[in-house]
N, C-alpha and C positions, 0 to 999 in steps of 0.2 A: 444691402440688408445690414441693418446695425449688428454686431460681433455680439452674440448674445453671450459667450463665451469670455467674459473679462479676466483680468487676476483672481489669482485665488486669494483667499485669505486665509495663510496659514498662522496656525494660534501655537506656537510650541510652548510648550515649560522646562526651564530652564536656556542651558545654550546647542543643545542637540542640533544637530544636521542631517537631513533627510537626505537619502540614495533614491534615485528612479527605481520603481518594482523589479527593472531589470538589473538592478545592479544593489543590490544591498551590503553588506558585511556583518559581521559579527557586533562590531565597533558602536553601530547606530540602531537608536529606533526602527524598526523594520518596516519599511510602509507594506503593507498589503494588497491585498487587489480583492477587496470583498464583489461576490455576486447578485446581491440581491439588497433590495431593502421593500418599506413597506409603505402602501398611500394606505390613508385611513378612508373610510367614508365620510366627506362632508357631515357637520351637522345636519342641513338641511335634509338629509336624507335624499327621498326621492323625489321632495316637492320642487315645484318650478322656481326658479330666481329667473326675476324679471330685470333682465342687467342695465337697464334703461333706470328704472327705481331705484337700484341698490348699489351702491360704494363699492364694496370690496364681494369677493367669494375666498371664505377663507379656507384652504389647504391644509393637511398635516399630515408627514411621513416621518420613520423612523432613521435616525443617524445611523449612514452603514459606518462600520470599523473601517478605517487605513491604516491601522497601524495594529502591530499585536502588542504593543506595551502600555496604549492607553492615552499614549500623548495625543492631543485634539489637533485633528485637522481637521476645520472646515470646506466644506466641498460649495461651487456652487451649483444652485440647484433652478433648474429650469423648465416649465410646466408644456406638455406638448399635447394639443389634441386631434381626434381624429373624427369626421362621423361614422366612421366604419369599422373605428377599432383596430382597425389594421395602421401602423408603424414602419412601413416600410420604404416608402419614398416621401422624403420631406417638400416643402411646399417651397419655391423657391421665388422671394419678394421680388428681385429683379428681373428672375427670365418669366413670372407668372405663370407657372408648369402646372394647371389649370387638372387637366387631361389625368399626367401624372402622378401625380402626387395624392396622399393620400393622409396628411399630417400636416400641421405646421407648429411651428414654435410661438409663442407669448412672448411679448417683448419684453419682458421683466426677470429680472435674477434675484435670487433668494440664498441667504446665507447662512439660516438655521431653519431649524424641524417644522414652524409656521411659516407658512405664504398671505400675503393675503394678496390675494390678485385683484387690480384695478379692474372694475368691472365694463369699465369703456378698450381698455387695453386689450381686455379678451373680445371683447364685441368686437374688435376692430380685427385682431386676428382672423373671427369666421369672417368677417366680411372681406377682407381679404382673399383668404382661403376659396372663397363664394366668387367672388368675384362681383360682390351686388352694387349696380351702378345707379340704382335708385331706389326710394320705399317698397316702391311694387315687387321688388324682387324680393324681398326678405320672407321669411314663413313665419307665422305668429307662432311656432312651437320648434323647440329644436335637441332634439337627442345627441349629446355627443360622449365621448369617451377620453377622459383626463389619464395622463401621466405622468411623472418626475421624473428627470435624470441630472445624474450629478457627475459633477466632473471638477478634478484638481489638477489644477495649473500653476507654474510660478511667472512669476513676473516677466520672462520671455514665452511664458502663451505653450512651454513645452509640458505636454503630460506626463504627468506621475505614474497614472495609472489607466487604465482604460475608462468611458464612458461606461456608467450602468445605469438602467432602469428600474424604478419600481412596477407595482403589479397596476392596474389601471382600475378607475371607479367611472361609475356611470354620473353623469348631470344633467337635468332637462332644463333648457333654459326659453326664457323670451327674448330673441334677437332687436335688435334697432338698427338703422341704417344711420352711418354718421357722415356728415357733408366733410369732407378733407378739406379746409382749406389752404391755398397754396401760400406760400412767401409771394408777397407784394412788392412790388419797386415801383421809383416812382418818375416816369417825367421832370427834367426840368431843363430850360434851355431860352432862347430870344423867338424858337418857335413852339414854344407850348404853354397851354391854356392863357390867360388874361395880366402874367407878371410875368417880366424878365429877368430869368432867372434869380429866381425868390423860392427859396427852397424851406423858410420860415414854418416852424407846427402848423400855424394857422391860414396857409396857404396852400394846403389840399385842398382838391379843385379849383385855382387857382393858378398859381406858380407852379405846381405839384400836380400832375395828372398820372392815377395809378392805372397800369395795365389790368386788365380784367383776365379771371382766369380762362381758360380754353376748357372746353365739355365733352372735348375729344380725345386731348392729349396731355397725358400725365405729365405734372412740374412744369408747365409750361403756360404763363402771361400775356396773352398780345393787347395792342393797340394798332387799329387802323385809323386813317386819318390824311387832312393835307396839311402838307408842309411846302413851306417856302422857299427858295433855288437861293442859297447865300446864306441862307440861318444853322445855328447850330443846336444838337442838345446833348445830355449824358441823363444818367438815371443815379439815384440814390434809393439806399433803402429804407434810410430812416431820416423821418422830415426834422429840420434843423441841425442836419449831421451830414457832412460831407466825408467822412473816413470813408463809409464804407460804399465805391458806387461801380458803375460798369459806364463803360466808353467806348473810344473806338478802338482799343487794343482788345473788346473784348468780342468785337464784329467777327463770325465766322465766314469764311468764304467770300472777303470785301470785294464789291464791284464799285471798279474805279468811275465807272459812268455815271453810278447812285450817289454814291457818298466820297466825303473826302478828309483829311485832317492836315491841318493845316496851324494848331495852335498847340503850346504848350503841355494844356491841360486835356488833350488827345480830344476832345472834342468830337463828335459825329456831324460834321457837314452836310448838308443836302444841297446837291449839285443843283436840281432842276424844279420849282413847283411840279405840285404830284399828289395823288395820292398816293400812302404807303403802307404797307402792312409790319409790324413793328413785331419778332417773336423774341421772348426772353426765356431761356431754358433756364429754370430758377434750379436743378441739380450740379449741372456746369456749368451756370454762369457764362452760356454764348450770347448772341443776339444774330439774330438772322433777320436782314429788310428786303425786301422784296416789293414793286410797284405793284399797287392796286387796281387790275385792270376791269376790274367790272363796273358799271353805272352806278353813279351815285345820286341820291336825292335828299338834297336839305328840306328843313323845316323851320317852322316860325318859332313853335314853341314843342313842350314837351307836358306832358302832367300821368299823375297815376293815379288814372281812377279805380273806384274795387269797394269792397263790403266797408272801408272805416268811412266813405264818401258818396255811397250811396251810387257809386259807379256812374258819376259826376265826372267829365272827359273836361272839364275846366277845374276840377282840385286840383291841390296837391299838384301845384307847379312847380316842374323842374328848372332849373338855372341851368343857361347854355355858359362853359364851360372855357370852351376853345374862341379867345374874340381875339389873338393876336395875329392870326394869316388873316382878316378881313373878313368882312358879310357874307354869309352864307357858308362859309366852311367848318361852322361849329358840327359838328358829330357826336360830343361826350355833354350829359349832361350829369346833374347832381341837385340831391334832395338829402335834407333832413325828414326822416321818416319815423314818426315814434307812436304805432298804433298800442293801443291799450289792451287789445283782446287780438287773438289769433283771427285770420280770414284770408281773403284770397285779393290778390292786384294784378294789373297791367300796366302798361307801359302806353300811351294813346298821342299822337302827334297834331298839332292845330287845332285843338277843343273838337275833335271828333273822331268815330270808330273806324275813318277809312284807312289808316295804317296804326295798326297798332301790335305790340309784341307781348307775348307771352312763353312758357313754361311750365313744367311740372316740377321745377327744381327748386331749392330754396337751401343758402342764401345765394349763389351764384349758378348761373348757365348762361344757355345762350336762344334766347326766344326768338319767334317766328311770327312773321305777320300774321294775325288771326288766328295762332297759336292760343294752346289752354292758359286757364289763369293759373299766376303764379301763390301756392299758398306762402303765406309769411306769421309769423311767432309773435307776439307782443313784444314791443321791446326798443331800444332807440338805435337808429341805425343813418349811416347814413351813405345812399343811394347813389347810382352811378351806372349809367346807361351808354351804349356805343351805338347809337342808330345803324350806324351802316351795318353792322355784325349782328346784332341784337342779343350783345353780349351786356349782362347785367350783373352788382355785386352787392347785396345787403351788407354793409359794414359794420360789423355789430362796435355801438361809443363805446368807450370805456367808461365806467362810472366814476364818478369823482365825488369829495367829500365835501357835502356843505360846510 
């Protein structure tokens, strides 16, 4: 969980020196230890904000006193909510204390009397908080109960004074569900996609084959695929950038049977033609391989038929990917995809509907053969399918300036 709790910013006048509350003197400013301060009521009173629509929800409480002489301390101030009103066990991002908890914290810190809270930062808290793992789960209305508390710290994180809270105001809001997407790394090596090792911007899908996220398990990338007994790869994160990448020092738990290293630049060897299942934990930075032992089945081609094509199993053809282990071991493909109007797509292999993958997820999951269609946003993107997994990723382009 990010330290919501940063330095303080203390504002003295003149060259005064603060004591901790528990230790004051005659000598100094006296910091105090106020009890209370105050939230106001939103403007909006008690209409709905739609946080999907709207930027910011703006906040305003009153500056509690630290000091009885007047010199300014700023505290900071950070927004916590509850749907029950109740404050008593915080919500905890790492261990997901679901059950327990009954609060959680806003990723944001404030360092005067307004807030204006990002309204995706708060949406993202209840979802959080919720635990919502798709649209369906969200509620079109949501009653919750806002607070402030403030706290001063110096520069070693040690308190001044104790944590207090203000009084709490009610919000009613309209929730959205936001798709997280994970950090991406990317393939590159003499056994992935169609260049050896060509790690060039313009070599995704290419030289460059990005891991797809997982729909299962949080911060974590995979690629399954075959690879060649004697080829090598590493990943990077950023295309035409080699500082920053993961290798084989970053392999947890190596099996000397699968892989091996053997080169300077620690390289990940594959011992044996195979397929393999490729995991990258994008929080720590491991890599876990592991052989792919279930059936595999190639194809000729790939396309995504759906509402911009008339649901056309020959549109919108995908590009096979992977052509450096030889015929038939392609499994990743890729599409430029840039519908004008929202609608729904699949995934259809050999110009017809006898294998074909879908989802309720968008921009990334992991679809099923004969699986729902997947709905998608207007917008340019560009696509990237695992047949064997039926792990897929709308990559939203970046825009660029004519």
């Amino acid at each position: 969980m990010k330290k919501i709790f940063s330095y303080a910013m203390l504002l003295l006048a003149g060259t005064f020196a603060f004591t901790a509350c528990s230790d004051d003197n005659d000598s100094n400013p006296k910091v105090i230890q106020p009890t209370e301060f105050s939230m106001f009521q939103p403007s909006v009173g008690t209409a709905t904000i739609d946080l999907k629509g709207s930027k910011n929800i703006e906040l305003s409480w009153t500056l509690p006193a630290f000091t009885d002489l007047g010199a300014p301390i700023v505290p900071n101030f950070v927004i916590q909510v509850s749907p029950t009103g109740k404050f008593t066990k915080a919500f905890d991002r790492k261990k997901k204390n679901y059950e327990e908890a009954d609060y959680i914290e806003v990723d944001q810190t404030f360092t005067t009397a307004v807030g204006k809270v990002n309204s995706e930062t708060f949406d993202l808290a209840l979802q959080q908080f919720f635990g919502w793992g798709s649209e369906e789960d969200v509620p079109a209305n949501l009653s919750v109960v806002v607070r402030a508390i403030a706290s001063v710290r110096d520069a070693s994180l040690r308190d001044y004074c104790s944590i207090i809270s203000s009084n709490t105001v009610n919000l009613n809001v309209i929730p959205y569900f936001i798709n997280l997407a994970p950090t991406i790394w990317y393939m590159v090596g003499n056994n992935i996609g169609s260049a050896s090792w060509n790690n060039a911007p313009d070599q995704v899908g290419k030289g460059l084959i990005p891991l797809l996220p997982s729909s299962t398990e949080e911060n974590v990338i995979i690629h399954t695929g075959f690879f060649k007994g004697g080829t090598e790869f590493k990943f990077v994160l950023t295309p035409g950038n080699w500082d920053d990448q993961l290798n084989f020092e970053s392999v947890d738990s190596i099996d000397a049977n699968i892989i091996y290293d053997e080169t300077k630049d620690h390289n990940i060897g594959i011992n044996n033609d195979g397929y393999y299942t490729v995991k990258v934990y994008t929080s720590t930075k491991k890599i876990v391989i592991k052989p792919y032992e279930k059936e595999v089945k190639s194809f000729s081609s790939m396309a995504m038929p759906g509402t911009q094509n008339d649901w056309d199993t020959s549109k919108d053809e995908m590009t096979a990917c992977e052509t450096l282990n030889g015929d038939g071991n392609n499994h990743v493909w890729m599409a430029k995809f840039e519908p004008t109007a929202s609608g729904e797509v699949k995934f259809a292999a050999n110009n017809a509907w006898d294998d074909n993958w879908g989802a309720e997820a968008f921009p990334f999951g992991t679809g099923t053969n004969g699986g729902p269609n997947i709905p998608f946003e207007a917008g340019s993107f560009t696509v990237f399918l695992n047949d064997i997994t039926g792990q897929y990723y709308f990559i939203a382009n970046e825009e660029t300036e004519e």
